[in-house]
C-alpha positions as CSV (number, residue, x, y, z in Angstrom):
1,X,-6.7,-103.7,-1.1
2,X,-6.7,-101.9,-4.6
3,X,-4.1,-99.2,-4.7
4,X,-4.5,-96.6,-7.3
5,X,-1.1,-95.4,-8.2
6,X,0.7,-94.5,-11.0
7,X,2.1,-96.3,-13.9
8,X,6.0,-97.4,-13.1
9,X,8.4,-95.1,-14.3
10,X,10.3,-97.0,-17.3
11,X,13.9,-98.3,-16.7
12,X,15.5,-95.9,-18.9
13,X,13.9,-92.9,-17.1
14,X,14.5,-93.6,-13.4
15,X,17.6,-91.3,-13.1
16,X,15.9,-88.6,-14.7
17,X,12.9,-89.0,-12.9
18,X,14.9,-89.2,-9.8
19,X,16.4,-86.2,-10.6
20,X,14.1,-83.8,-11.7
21,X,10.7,-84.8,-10.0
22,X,12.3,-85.0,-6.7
23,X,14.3,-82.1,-6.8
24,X,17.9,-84.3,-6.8
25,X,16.3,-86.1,-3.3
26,X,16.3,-83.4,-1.0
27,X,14.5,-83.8,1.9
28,X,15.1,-86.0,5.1
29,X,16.6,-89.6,4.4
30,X,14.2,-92.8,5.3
31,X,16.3,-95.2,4.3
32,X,19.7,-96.0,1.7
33,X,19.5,-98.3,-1.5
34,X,23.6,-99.0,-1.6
35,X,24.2,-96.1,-0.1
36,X,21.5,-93.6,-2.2
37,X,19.2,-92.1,-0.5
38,X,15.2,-92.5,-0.3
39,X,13.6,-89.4,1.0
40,X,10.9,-88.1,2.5
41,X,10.0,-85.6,0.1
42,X,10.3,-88.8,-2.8
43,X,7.9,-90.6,-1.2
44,X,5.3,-87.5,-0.1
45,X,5.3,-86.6,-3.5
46,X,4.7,-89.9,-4.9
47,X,1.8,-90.6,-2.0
48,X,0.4,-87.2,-3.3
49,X,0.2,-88.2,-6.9
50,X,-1.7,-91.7,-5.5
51,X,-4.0,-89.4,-3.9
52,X,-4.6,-87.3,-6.6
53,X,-5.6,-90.4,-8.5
54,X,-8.3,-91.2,-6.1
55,X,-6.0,-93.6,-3.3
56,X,-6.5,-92.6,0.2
57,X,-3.3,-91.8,1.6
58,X,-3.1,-95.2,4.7
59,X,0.1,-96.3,6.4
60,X,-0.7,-99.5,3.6
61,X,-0.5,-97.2,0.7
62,X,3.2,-95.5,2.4
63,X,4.7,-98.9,2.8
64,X,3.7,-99.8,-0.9
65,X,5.1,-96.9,-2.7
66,X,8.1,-96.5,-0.2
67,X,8.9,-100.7,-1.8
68,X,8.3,-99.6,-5.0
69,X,10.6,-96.6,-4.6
70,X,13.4,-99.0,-3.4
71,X,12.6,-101.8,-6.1
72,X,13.4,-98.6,-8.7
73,X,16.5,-97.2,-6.8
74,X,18.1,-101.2,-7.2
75,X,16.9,-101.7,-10.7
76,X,18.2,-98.6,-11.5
77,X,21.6,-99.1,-9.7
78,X,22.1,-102.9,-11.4
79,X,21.1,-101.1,-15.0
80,X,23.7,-98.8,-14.5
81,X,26.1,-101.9,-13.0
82,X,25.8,-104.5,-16.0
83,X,26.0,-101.5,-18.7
84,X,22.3,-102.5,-19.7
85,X,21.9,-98.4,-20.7
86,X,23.8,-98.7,-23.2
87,X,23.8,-101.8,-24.6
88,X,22.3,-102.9,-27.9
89,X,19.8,-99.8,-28.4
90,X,19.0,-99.1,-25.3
91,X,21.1,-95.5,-25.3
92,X,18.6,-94.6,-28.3
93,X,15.7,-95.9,-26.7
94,X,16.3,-93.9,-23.5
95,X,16.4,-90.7,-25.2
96,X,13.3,-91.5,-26.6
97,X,11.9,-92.2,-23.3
98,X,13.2,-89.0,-22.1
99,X,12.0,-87.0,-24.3
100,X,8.7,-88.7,-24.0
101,X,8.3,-87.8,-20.4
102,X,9.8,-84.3,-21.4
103,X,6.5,-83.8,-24.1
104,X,3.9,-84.9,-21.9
105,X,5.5,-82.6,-18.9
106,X,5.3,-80.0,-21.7
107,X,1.5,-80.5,-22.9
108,X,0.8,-80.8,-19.0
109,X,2.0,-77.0,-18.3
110,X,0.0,-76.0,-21.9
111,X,-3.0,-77.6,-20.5
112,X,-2.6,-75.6,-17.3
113,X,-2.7,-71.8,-19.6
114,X,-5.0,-73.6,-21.8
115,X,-8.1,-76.0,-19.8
116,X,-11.0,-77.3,-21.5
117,X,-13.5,-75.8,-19.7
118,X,-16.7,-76.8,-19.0
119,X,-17.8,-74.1,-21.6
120,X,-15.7,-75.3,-24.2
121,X,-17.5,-78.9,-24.2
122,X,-20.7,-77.0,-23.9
123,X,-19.8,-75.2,-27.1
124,X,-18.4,-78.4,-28.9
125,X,-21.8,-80.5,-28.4
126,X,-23.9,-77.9,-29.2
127,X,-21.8,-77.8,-32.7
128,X,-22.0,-81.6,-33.2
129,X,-25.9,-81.4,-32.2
130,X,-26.2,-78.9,-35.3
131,X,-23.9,-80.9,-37.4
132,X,-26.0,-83.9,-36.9
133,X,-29.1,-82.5,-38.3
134,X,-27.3,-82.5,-41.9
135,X,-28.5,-85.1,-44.2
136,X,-25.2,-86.5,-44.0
137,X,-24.7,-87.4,-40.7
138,X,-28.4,-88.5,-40.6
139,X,-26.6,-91.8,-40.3
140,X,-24.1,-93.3,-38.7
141,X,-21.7,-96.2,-39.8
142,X,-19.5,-99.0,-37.7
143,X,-16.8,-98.7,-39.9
144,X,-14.1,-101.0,-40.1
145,X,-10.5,-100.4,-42.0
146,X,-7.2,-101.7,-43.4
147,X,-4.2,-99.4,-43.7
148,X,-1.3,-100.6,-46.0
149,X,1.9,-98.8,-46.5
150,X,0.9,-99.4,-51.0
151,X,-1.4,-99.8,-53.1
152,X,0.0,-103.2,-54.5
153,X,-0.2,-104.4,-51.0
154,X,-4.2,-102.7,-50.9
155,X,-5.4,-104.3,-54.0
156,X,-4.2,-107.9,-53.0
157,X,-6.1,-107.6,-50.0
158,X,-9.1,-106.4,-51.6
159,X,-8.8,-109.4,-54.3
160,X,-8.4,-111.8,-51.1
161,X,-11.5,-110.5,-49.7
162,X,-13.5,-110.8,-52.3
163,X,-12.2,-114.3,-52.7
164,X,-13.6,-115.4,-49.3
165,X,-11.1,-114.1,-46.8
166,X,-12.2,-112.6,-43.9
167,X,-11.9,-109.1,-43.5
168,X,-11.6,-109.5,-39.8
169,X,-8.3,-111.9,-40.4
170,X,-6.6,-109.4,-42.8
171,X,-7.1,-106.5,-40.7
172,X,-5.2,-108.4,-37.4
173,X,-2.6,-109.2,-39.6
174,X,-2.2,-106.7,-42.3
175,X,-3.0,-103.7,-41.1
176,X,-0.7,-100.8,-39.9
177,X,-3.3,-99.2,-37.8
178,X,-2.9,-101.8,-34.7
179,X,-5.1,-100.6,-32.3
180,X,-8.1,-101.1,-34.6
181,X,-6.2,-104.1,-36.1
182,X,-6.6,-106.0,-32.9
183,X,-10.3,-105.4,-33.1
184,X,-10.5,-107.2,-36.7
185,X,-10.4,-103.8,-38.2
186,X,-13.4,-101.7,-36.6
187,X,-12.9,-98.0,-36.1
188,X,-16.3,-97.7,-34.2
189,X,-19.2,-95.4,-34.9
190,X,-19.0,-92.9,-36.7
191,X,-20.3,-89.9,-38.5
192,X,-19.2,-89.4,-42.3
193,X,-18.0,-85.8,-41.4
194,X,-16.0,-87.5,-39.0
195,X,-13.9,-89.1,-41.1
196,X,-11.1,-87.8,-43.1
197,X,-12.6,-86.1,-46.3
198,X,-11.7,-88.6,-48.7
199,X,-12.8,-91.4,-46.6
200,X,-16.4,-89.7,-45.8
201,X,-16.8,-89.3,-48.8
202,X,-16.8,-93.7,-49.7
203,X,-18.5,-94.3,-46.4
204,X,-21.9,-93.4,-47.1
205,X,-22.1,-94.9,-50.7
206,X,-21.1,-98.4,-49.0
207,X,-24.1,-101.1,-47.7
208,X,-24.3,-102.5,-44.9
209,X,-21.3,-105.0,-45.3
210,X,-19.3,-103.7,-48.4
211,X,-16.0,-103.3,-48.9
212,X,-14.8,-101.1,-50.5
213,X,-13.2,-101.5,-53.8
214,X,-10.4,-99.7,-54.3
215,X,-8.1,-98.6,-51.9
216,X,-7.8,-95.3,-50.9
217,X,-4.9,-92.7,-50.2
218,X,-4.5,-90.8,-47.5
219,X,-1.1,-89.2,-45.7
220,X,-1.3,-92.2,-43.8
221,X,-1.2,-94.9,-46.5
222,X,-3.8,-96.7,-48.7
223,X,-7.2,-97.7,-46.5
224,X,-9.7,-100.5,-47.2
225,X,-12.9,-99.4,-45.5
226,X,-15.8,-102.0,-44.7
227,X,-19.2,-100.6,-43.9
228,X,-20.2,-103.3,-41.3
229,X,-23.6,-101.9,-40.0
230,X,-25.3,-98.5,-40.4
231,X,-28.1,-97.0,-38.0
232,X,-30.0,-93.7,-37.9
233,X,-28.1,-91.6,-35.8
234,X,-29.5,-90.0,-32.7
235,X,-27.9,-87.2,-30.9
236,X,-26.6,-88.6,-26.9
237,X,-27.3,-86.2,-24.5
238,X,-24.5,-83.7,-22.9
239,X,-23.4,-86.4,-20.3
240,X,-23.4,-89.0,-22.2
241,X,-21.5,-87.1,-25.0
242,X,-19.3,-85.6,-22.3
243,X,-16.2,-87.7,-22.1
244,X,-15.7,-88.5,-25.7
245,X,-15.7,-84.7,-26.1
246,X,-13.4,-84.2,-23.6
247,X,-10.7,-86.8,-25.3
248,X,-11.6,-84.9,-28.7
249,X,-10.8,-80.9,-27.2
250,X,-7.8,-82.7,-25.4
251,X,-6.6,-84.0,-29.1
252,X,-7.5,-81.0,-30.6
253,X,-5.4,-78.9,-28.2
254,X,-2.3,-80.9,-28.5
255,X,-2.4,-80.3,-32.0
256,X,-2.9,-76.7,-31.9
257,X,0.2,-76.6,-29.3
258,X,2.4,-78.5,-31.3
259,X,1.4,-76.5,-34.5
260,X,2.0,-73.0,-32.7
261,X,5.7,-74.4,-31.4
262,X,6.7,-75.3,-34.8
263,X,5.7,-72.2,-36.3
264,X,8.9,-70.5,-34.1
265,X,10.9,-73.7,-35.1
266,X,13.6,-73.3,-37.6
267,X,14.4,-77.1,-39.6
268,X,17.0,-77.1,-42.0
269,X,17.4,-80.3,-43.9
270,X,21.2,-81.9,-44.1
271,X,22.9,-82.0,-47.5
């Protein structure tokens, strides 16, 4: 039976979670991990967010979360026991856990005041279906990269790859950019105006399997961009577009959020 539930709590967060999303366990008690209580309104809660996911709330489903509820009460308790909070880094990297939770809990209420609404996605292809009838985004590119922290590092590379080194093997274990590091590199396909301005503008001026050569800077370090195949671009429809608009908005949001906070933040920088 596939249960859809969600991702574990991390170690560092189970007495905050306990605390806050349960409402400090109130509610009437199932059972007693070492003499802590398990409630009923802990495990209704967690059934709802199963369902809410898509699991059909079954006696199976109760049983499995109630066990994973007790499996986090003891962990938590034997953390706490053998001082395993705050040993080494841990303190630091509880914090930092916390206050993960704390931002996504955050974005969760913007989202809330602020949807994407089927009108907003509506608006946001029609943009990229005028955008694509510019000359520059008559084409699109599977572009791969390599992001180094310096240009020394940037221009070795480049020499190694134009010595017979795979750019695949250099991006897995060069490249700061791990998620497209794994994949040897590739970003995907894209649209030149979809890139970072000083990027678009090298993309287009590359074949079909150059590299680029010289490195360039961004605020995120020095890139090394392959070209690795280039087709005409054709516009997907609405539902096939739909999702990868969604995750853009969604981005886009988040920075808009963040950027409105900070303009009420006041940083002053240590002496």
């Amino acid at each position: 039976m596939k249960l859809h539930l969600k991702k574990l709590i991390p170690l560092a967060l189970l007495p905050f979670f306990v605390a806050t999303a349960f409402g400090q366990g109130t509610g009437s008690t199932l059972l007693t991990v070492n003499g802590t209580k398990i409630t009923n309104v802990m495990l209704n809660e967690s059934v709802n967010n199963a369902v809410a996911e898509g699991a059909k709330d079954t006696p199976e489903l109760r049983q499995t979360i109630l066990n994973d509820l007790i499996l986090r009460e003891a962990i938590s308790q034997d953390a706490k026991k053998t001082g395993l909070l705050t040993r080494g880094d841990n303190a630091l990297r509880l914090k930092l856990a916390q206050q993960n939770a704390i931002l996504e809990l955050w974005f969760a209420q913007y989202f809330k005041k602020n949807p994407v609404t089927e009108n907003d996605i509506y608006a946001e292809y029609d943009k990229q279906v005028e955008i694509s009838k510019d000359l520059k985004s008559a084409k699109e590119y599977l572009v791969a990269q390599i992001l180094v922290a310096d240009e020394v590092t940037a221009v070795d590379l480049i020499k190694k790859i134009n010595s017979g080194t795979p750019f695949d093997e250099l991006a897995k274990t060069n490249s700061l950019d791990k998620t497209s590091g794994l994949q040897g590199g590739v970003v995907g396909w894209i649209l030149p105006n979809q890139l970072i301005p000083l990027v678009s503008e090298v993309v287009p001026n590359l074949s079909k399997g150059q590299v680029s050569q010289s490195a360039i800077k961004t605020v995120n370090g020095w890139h090394i961009i392959k070209v690795q195949d280039i087709r005409p671009f054709v516009i997907p429809s609405f539902d096939q577009s739909k999702n990868a608009i969604v995750q853009r908005l969604v981005q886009l949001r988040r920075q808009e959020a963040a950027n409105a906070l900070m303009q009420s933040v006041k940083v002053v920088k240590s002496n």
